[in-house]
C-alpha positions as CSV (number, residue, x, y, z in Angstrom):
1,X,115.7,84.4,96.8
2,X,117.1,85.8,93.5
3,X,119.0,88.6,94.2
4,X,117.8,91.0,91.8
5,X,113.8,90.1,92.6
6,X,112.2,91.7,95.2
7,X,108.2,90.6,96.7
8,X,106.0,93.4,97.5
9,X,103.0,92.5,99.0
10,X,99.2,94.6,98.2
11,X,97.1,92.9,100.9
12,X,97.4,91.9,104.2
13,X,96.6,88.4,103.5
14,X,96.5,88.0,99.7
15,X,98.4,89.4,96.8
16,X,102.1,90.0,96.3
17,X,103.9,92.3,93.0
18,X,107.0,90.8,92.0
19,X,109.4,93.1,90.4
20,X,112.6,92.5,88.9
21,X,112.5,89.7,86.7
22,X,111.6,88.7,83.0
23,X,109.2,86.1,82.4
24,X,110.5,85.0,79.4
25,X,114.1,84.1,80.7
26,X,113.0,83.2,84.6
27,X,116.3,81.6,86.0
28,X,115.8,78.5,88.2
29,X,116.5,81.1,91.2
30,X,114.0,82.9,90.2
31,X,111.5,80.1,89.8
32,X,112.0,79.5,93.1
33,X,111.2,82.5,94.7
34,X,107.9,82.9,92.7
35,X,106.8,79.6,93.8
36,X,107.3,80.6,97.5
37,X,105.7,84.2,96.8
38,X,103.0,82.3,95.3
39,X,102.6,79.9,98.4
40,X,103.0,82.8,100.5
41,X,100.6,85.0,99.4
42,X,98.2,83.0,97.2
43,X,98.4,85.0,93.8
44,X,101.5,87.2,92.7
45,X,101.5,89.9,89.7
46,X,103.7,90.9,87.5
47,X,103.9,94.1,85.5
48,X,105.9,95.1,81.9
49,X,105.9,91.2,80.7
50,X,106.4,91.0,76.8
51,X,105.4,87.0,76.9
52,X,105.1,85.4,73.2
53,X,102.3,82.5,73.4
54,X,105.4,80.6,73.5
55,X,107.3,81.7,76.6
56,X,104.1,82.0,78.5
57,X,104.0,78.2,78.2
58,X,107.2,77.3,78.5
59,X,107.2,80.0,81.8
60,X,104.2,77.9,82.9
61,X,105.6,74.6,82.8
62,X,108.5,75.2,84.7
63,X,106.1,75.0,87.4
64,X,104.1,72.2,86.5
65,X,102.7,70.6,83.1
66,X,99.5,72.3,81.2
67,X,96.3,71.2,81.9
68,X,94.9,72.4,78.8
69,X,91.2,74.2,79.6
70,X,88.5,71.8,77.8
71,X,85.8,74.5,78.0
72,X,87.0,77.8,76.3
73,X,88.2,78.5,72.9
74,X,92.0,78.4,72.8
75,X,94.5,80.6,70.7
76,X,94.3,78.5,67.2
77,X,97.5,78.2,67.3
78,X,98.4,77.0,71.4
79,X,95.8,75.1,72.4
80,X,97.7,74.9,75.8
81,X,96.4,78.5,76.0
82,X,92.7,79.5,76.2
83,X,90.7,82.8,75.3
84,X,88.9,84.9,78.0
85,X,87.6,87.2,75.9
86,X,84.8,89.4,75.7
87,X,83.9,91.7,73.1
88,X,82.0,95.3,73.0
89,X,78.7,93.9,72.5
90,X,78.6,91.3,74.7
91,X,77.0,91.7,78.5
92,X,78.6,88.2,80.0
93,X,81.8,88.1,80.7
94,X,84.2,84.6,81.6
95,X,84.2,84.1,85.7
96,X,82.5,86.9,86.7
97,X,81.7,84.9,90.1
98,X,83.4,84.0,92.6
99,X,85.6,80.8,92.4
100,X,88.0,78.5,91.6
101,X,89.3,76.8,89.0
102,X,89.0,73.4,88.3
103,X,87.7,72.5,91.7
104,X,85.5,69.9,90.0
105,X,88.6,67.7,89.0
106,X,89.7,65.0,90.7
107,X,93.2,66.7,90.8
108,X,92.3,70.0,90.6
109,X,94.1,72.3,89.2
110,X,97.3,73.9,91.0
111,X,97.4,77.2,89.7
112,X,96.5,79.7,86.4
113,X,98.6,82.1,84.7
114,X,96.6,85.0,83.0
115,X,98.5,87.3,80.7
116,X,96.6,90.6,79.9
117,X,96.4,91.1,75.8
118,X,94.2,93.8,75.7
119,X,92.3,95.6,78.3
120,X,90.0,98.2,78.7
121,X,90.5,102.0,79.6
122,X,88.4,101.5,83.1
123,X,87.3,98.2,84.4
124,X,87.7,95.0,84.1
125,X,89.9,94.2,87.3
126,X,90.1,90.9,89.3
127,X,88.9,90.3,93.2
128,X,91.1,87.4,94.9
129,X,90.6,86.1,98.1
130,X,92.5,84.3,100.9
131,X,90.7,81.0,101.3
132,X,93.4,80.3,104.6
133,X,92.4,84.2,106.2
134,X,88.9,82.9,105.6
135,X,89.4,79.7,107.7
136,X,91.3,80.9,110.1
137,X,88.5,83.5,110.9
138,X,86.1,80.8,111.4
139,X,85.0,79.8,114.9
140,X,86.7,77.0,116.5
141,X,83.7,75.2,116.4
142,X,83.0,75.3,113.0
143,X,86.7,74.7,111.9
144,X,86.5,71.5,113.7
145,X,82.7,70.6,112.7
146,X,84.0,71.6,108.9
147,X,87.4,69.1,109.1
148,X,85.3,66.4,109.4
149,X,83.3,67.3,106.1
150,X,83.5,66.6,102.5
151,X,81.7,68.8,99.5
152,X,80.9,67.6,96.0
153,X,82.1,69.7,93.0
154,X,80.5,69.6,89.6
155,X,81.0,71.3,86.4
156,X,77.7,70.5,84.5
157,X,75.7,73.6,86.1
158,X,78.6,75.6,84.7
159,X,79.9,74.2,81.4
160,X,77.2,71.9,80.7
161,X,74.3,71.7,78.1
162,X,71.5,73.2,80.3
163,X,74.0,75.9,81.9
164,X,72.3,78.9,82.6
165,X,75.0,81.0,80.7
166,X,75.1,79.4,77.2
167,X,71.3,79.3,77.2
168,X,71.3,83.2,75.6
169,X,74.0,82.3,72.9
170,X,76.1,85.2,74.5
171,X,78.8,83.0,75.1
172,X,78.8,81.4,71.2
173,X,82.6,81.3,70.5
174,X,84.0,81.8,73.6
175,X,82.5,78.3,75.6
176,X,82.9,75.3,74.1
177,X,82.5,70.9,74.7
178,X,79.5,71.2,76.8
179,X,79.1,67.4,75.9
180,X,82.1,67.2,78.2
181,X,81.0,68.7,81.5
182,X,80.3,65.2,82.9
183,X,82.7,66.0,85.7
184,X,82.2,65.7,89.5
185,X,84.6,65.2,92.4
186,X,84.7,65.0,96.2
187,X,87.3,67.0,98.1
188,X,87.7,68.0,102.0
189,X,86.2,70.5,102.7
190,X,89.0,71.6,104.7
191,X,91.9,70.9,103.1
192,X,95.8,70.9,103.7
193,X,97.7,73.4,101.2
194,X,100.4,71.0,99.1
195,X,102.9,73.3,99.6
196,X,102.7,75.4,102.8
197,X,100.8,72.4,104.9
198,X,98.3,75.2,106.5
199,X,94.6,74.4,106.5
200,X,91.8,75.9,103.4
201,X,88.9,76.5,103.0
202,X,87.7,74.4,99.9
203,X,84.2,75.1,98.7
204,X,83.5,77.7,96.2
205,X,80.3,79.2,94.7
206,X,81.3,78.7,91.3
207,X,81.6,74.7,91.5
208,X,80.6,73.2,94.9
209,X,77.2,71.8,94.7
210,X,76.5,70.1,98.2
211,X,78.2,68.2,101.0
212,X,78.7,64.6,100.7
213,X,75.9,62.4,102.1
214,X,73.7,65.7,101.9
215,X,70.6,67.0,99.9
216,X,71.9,70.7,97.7
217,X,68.4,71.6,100.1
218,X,70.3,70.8,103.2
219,X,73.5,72.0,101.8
220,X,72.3,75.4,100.8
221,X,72.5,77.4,104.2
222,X,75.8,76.4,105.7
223,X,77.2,77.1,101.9
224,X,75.6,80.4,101.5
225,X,77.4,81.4,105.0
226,X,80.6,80.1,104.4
227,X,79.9,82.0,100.7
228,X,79.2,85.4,102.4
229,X,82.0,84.9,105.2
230,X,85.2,84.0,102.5
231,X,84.1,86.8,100.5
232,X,84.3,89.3,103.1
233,X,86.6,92.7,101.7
234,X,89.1,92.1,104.1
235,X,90.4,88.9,103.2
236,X,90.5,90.1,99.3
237,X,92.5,92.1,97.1
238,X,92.1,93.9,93.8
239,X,94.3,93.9,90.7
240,X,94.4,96.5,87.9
241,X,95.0,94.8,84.5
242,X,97.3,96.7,81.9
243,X,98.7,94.7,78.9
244,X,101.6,93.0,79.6
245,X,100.5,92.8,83.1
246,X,100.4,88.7,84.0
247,X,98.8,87.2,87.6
248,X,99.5,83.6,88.9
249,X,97.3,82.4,91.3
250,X,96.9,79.1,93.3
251,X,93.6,77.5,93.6
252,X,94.1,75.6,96.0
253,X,94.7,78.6,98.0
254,X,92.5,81.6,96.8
255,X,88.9,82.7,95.2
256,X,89.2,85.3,92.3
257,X,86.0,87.1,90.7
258,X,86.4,88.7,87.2
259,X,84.8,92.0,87.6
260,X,82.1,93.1,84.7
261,X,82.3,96.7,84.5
262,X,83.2,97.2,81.1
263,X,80.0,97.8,79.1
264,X,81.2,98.2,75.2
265,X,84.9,97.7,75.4
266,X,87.2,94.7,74.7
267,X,88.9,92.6,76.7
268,X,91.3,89.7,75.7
269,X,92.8,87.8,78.2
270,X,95.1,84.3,77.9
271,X,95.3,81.7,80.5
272,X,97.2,79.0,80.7
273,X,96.3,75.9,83.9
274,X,98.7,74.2,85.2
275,X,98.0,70.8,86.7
276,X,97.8,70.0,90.4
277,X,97.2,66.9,92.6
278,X,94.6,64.9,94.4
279,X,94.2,67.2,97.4
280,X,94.3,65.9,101.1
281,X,92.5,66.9,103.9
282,X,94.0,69.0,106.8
283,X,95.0,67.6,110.1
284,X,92.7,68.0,112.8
């Protein structure tokens, strides 16, 4: 590890805070040890980062290249980086659900980097949770019945034409290309993390639509429990945006829910994907 970064971690089985180190001049020491905090405790936070659009790119492809977001407006001038915005008279915010991103890509994404522009006095945190804590609490039945299991992922319910959210023009000018949610992909249900080799939960309730070779109908209940289970408190943790605060989380590895408790106040957010890999299911 870099001898001048230290890992503190804010939940038992997700969340670390990594002090010590500037994100616009990471070393390749550095680098390192946020790619094994990140693989270690599934999203990591950083506090007191002065990132121009610039460095938060080039900080986010020293990990991996941008996958640039086809369905929010972007920063007119990065469109490697996208909006999450939401202003004072608006009542939907950007993810508040649980989920995870990109899940509906072939190779989803690996992870996100979200640099806090402006937030709001109160409000407006993020929920994460541990999608390997959530398998591992499963019974050994339904760990092994789940292995053998594959769910379809879809982004047209979400991004597309007839989603239910762009339907009350609330979201004008912050979603966008709903021509292009034509997406849907199969992945494991259980699958094995690229990085750490340890088995996750892979289903989410913002993207996941039904198993393979089942009707949504027959789908529904063994989704809605394994919903309600991986979203139990205990396998979560909470961060408390402040501008220039930045989190990094790995999708292959966690949930995270925008919380929506910010009724007439601003919130600007950037984000920046970076792209993963077909994902492989875990060893039985």
């Amino acid at each position: 590890m870099s001898n001048h970064l230290s890992v503190e971690p804010v939940g038992t089985h997700v969340g670390a805070t990594i002090h010590g180190v500037d994100l616009a001049a990471p070393t390749a020491g550095d680098i390192a040890a946020i790619r094994q905090a990140l693989y270690d405790h599934g999203v990591v936070f950083f506090r007191g980062q002065t990132l121009t659009p610039d460095q938060h790119i080039a900080f986010a492809e020293r990990f991996a290249p941008v996958d640039i977001t086809r369905f929010f407006s972007a920063v007119p001038t990065h469109p490697q980086i996208a909006e999450v915005r939401k202003e004072p008279e608006q009542k939907r915010n950007i993810g508040g659900g649980w989920h995870t991103d990109h899940s509906y890509d072939v190779a989803p994404a690996m992870g996100s980097i979200l640099v806090a522009r402006e937030t709001p006095p109160l409000g407006g945190d993020t929920l994460f949770a541990s999608m390997a804590a959530a398998f591992a609490a499963l019974s050994p039945g339904l760990q092994a019945t789940l292995r053998g299991m594959r769910a379809v992922h879809s982004n047209r319910h979400t991004f597309g034409a007839k989603a239910r959210q762009l339907q009350d023009g609330d979201m004008a000018g912050r979603l966008r290309n709903p021509e292009l949610a034509t997406n849907d992909a199969v992945h494991p249900v259980v699958v094995r993390h690229p990085g750490t080799g340890k088995p996750m939960l892979y289903v989410n309730p913002g993207f996941t639509t039904q198993f393979e070779g089942w009707t949504e109908d027959e789908s529904k209940p063994l989704l809605d429990y394994l919903y309600r289970h991986a979203s139990r408190p205990e396998f979560q943790c909470r961060f408390q945006w402040q501008p220039g605060s930045v989190a990094f989380w790995d999708n292959r590895a966690t949930w995270h829910y925008a919380a929506n408790d910010y009724a007439g106040e601003r919130r600007l957010m950037h984000r920046v994907t970076v792209a993963g890999e077909p994902l492989a299911a875990a060893a039985g």
